[in-house]
Backbone as XML, in Angstrom:
<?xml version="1.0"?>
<chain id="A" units="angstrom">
  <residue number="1" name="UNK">
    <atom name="N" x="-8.997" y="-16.178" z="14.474"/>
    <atom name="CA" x="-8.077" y="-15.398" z="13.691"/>
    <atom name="C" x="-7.027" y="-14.811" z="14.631"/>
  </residue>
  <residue number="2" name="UNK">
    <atom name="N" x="-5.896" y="-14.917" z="14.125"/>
    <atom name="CA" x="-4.881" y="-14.468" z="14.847"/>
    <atom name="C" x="-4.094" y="-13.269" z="14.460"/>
  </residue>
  <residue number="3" name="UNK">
    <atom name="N" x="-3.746" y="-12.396" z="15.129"/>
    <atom name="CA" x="-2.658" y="-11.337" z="14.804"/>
    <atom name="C" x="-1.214" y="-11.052" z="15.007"/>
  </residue>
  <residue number="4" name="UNK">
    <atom name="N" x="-0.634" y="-10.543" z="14.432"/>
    <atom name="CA" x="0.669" y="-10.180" z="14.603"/>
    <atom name="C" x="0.795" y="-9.360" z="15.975"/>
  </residue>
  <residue number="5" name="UNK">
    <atom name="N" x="2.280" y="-8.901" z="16.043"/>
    <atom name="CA" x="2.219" y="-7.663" z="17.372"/>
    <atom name="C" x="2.910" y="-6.736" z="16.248"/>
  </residue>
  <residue number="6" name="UNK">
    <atom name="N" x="2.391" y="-5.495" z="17.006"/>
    <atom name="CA" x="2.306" y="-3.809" z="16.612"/>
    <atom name="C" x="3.854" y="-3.735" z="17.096"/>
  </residue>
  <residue number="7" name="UNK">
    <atom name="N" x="4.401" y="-2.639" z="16.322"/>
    <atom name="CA" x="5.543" y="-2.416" z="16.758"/>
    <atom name="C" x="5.300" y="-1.185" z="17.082"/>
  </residue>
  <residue number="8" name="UNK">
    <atom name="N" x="6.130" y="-0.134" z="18.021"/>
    <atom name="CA" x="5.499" y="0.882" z="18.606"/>
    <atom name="C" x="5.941" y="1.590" z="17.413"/>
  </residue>
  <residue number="9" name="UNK">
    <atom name="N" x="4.226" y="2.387" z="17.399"/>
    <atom name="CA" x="4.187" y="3.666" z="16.583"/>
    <atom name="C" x="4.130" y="4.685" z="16.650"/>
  </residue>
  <residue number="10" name="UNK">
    <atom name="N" x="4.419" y="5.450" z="17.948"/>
    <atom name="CA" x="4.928" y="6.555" z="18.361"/>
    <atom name="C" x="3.352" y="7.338" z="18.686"/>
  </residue>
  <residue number="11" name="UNK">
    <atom name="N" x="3.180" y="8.863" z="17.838"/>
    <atom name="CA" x="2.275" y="9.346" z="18.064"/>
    <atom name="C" x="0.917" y="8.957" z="16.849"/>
  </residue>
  <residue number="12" name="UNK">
    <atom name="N" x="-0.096" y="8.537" z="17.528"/>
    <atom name="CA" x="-0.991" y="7.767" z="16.519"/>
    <atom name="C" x="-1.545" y="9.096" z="15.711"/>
  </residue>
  <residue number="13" name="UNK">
    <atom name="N" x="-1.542" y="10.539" z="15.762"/>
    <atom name="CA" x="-2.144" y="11.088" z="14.869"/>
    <atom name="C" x="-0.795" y="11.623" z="14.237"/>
  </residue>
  <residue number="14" name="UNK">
    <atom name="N" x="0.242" y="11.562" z="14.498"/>
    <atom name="CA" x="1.020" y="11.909" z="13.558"/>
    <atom name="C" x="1.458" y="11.149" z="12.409"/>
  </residue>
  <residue number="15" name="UNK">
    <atom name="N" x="1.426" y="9.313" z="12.666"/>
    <atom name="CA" x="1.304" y="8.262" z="12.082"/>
    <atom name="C" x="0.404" y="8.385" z="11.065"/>
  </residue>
  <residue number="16" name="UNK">
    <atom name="N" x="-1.039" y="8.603" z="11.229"/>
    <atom name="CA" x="-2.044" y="8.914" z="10.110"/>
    <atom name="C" x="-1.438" y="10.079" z="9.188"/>
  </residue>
  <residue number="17" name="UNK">
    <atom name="N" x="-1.408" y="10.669" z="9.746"/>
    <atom name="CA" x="-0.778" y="12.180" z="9.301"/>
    <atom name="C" x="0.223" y="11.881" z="8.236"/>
  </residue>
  <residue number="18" name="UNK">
    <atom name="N" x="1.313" y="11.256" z="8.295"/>
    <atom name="CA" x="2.171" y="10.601" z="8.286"/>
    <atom name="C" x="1.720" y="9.792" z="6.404"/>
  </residue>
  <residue number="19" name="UNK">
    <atom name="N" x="0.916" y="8.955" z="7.173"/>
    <atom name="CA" x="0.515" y="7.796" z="5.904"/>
    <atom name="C" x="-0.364" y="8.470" z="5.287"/>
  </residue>
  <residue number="20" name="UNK">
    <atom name="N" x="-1.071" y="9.510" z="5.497"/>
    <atom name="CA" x="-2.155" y="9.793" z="4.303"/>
    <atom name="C" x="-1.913" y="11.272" z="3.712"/>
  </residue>
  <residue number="21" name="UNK">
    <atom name="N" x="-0.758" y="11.872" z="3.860"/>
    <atom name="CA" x="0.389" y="12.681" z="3.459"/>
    <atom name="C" x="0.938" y="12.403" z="1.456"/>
  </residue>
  <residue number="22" name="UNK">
    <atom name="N" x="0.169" y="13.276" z="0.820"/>
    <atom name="CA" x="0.475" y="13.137" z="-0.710"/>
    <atom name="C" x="2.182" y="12.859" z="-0.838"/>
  </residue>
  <residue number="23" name="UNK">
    <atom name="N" x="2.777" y="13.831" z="-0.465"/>
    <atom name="CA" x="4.030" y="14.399" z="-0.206"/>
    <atom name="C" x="4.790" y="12.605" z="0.200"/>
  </residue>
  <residue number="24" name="UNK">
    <atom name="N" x="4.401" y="11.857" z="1.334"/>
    <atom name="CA" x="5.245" y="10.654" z="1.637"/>
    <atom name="C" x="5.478" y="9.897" z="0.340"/>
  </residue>
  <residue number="25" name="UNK">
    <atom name="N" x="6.187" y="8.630" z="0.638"/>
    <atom name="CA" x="6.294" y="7.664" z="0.265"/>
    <atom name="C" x="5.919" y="6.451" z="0.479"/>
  </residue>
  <residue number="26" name="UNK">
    <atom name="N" x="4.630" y="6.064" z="0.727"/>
    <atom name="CA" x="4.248" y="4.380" z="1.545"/>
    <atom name="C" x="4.329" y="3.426" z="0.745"/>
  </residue>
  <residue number="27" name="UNK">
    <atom name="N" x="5.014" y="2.118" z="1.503"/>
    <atom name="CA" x="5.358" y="1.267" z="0.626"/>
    <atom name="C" x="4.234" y="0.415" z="1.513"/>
  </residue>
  <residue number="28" name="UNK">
    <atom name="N" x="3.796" y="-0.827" z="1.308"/>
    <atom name="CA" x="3.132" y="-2.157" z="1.930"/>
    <atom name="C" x="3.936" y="-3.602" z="1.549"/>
  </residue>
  <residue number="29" name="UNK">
    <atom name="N" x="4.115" y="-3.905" z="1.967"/>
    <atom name="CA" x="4.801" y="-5.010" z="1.895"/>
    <atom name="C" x="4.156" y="-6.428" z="2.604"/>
  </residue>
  <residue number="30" name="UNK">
    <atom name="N" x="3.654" y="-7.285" z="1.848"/>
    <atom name="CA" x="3.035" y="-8.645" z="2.286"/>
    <atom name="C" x="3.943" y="-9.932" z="2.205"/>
  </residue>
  <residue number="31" name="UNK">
    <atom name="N" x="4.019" y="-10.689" z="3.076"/>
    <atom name="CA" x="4.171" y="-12.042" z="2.829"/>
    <atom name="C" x="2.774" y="-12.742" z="2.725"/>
  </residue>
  <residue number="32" name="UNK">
    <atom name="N" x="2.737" y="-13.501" z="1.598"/>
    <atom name="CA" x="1.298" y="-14.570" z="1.710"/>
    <atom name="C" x="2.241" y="-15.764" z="1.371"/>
  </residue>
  <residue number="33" name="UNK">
    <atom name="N" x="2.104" y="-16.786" z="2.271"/>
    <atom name="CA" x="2.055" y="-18.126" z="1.757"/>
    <atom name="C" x="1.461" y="-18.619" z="0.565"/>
  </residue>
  <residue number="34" name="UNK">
    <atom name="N" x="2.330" y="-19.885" z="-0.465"/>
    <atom name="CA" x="2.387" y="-20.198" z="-1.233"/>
    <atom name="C" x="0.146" y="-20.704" z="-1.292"/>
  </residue>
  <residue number="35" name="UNK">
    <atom name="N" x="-0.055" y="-21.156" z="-0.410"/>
    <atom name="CA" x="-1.358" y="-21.790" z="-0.253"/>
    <atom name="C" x="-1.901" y="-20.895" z="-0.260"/>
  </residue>
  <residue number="36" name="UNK">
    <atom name="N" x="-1.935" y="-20.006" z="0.095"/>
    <atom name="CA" x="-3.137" y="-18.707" z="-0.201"/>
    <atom name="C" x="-2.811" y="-17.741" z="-1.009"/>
  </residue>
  <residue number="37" name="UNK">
    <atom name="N" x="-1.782" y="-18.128" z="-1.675"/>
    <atom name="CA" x="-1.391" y="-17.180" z="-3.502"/>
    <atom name="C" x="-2.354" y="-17.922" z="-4.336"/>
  </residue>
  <residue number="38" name="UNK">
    <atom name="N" x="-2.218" y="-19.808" z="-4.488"/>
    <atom name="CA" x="-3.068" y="-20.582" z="-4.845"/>
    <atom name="C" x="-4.093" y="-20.548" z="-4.529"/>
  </residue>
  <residue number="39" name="UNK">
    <atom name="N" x="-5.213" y="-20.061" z="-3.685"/>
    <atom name="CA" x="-6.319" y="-19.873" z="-3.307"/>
    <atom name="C" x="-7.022" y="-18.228" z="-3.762"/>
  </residue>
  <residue number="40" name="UNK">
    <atom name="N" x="-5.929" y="-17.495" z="-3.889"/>
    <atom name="CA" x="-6.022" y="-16.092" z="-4.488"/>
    <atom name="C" x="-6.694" y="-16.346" z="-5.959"/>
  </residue>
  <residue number="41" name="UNK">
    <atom name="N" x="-5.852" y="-17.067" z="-6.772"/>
    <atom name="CA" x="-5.755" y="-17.658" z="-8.061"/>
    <atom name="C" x="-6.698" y="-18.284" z="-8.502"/>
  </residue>
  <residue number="42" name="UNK">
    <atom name="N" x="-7.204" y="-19.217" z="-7.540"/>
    <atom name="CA" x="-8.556" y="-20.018" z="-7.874"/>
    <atom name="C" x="-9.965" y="-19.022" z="-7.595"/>
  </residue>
  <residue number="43" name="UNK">
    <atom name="N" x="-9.695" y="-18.072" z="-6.212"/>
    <atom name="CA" x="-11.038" y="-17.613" z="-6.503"/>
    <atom name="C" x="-10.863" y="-16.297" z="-7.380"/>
  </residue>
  <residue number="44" name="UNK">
    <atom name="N" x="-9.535" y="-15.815" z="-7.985"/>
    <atom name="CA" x="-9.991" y="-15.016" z="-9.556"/>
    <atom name="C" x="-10.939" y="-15.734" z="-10.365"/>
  </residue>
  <residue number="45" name="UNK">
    <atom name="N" x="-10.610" y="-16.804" z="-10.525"/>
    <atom name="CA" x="-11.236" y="-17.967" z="-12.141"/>
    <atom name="C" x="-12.519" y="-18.109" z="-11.447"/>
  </residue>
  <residue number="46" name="UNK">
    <atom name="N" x="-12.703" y="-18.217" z="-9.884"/>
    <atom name="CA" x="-14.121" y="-18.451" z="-9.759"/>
    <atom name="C" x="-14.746" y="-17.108" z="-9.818"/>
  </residue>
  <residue number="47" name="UNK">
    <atom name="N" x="-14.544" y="-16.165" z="-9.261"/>
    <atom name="CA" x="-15.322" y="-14.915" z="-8.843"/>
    <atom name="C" x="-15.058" y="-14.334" z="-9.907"/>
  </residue>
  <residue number="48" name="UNK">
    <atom name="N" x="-13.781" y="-14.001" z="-10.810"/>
    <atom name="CA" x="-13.310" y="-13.310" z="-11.978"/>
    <atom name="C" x="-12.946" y="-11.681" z="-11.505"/>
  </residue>
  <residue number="49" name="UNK">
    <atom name="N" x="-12.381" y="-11.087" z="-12.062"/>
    <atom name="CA" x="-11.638" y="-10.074" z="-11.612"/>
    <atom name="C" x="-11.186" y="-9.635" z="-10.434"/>
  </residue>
  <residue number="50" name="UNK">
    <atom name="N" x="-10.729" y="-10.587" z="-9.398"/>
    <atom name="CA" x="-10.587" y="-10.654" z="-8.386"/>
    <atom name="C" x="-11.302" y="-10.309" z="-7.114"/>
  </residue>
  <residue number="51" name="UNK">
    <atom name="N" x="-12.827" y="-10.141" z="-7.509"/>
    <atom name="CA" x="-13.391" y="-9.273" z="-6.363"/>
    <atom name="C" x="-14.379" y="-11.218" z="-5.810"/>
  </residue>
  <residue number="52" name="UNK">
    <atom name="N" x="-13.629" y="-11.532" z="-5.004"/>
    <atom name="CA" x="-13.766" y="-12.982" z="-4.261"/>
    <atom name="C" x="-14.285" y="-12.054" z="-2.772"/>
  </residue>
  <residue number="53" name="UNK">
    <atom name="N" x="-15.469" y="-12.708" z="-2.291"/>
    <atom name="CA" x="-16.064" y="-11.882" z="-0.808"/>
    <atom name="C" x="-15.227" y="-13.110" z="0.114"/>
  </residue>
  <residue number="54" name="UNK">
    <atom name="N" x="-14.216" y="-13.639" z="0.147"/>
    <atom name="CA" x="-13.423" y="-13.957" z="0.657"/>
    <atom name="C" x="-11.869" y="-13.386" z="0.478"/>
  </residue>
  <residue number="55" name="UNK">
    <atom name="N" x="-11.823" y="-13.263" z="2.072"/>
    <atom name="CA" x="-10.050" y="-12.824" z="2.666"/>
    <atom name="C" x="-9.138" y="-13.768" z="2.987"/>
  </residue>
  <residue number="56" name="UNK">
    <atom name="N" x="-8.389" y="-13.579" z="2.894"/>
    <atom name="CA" x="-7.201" y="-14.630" z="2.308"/>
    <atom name="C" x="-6.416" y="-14.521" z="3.413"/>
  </residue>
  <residue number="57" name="UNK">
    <atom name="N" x="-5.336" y="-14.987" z="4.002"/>
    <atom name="CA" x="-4.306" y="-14.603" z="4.877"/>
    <atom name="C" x="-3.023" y="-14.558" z="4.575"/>
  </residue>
  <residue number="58" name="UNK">
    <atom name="N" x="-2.297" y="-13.711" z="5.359"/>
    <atom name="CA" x="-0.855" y="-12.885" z="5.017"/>
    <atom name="C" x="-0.372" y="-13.498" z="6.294"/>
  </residue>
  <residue number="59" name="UNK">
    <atom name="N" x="1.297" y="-13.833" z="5.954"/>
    <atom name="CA" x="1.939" y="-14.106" z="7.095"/>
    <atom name="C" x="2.160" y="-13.006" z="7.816"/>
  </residue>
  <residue number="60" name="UNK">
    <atom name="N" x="2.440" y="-11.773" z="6.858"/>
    <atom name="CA" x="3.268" y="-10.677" z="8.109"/>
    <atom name="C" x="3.039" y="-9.663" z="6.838"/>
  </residue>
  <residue number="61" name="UNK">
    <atom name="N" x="2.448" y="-8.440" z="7.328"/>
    <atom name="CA" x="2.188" y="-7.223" z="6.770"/>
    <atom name="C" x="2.984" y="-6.026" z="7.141"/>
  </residue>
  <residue number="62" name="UNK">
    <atom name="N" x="3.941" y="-4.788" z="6.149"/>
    <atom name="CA" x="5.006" y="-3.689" z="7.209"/>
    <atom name="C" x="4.305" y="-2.701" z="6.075"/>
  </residue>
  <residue number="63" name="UNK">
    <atom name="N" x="4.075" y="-2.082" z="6.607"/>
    <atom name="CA" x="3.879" y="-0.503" z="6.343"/>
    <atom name="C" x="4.804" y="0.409" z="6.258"/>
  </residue>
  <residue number="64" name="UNK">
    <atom name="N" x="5.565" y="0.886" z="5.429"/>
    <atom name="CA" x="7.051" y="1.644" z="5.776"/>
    <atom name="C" x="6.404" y="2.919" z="5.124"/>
  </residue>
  <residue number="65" name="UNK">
    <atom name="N" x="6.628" y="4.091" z="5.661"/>
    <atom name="CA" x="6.584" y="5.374" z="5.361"/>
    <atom name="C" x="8.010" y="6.504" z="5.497"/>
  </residue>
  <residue number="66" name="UNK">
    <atom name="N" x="8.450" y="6.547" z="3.921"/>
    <atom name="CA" x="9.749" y="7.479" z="4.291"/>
    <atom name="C" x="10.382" y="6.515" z="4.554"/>
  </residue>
  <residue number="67" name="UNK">
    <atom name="N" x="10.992" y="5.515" z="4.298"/>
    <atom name="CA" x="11.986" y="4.538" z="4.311"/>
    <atom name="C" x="12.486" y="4.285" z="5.981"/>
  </residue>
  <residue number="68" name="UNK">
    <atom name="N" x="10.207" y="4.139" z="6.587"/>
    <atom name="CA" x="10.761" y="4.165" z="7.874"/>
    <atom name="C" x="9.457" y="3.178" z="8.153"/>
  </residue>
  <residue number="69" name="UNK">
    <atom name="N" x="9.827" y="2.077" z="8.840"/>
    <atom name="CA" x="8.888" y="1.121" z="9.203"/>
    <atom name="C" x="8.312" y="1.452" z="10.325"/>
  </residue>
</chain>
């Protein structure tokens, strides 16, 4: 399994602070490839309500808090 790179996030408890803050705004934002939207899809119909004990992969995941990535 492979990962992306971190973009610097400054101070890591202010970051938490930050994201788990009622008051913010967090957005998530995913790219998934077309092949694992289709694989999403198939194991709904198999597993049914989406709870599949399989993880799927995302090209690239951003976390923006406060219209700040």
């Amino acid at each position: 399994m492979s990962s992306g790179t971190d973009t610097n996030q400054g101070n890591e408890e202010q970051l938490y602070n930050d994201l788990f803050n009622l008051g913010n705004r967090v957005t998530i934002s995913l790219d998934i490839p077309d092949s694992e939207i289709q694989k999403l899809q198939d194991d709904y119909v198999r597993y049914g309500n989406g709870k599949s004990p399989i993880y799927r992969r995302v090209t690239k995941m951003t976390v923006t808090i406060n219209n700040t990535s």
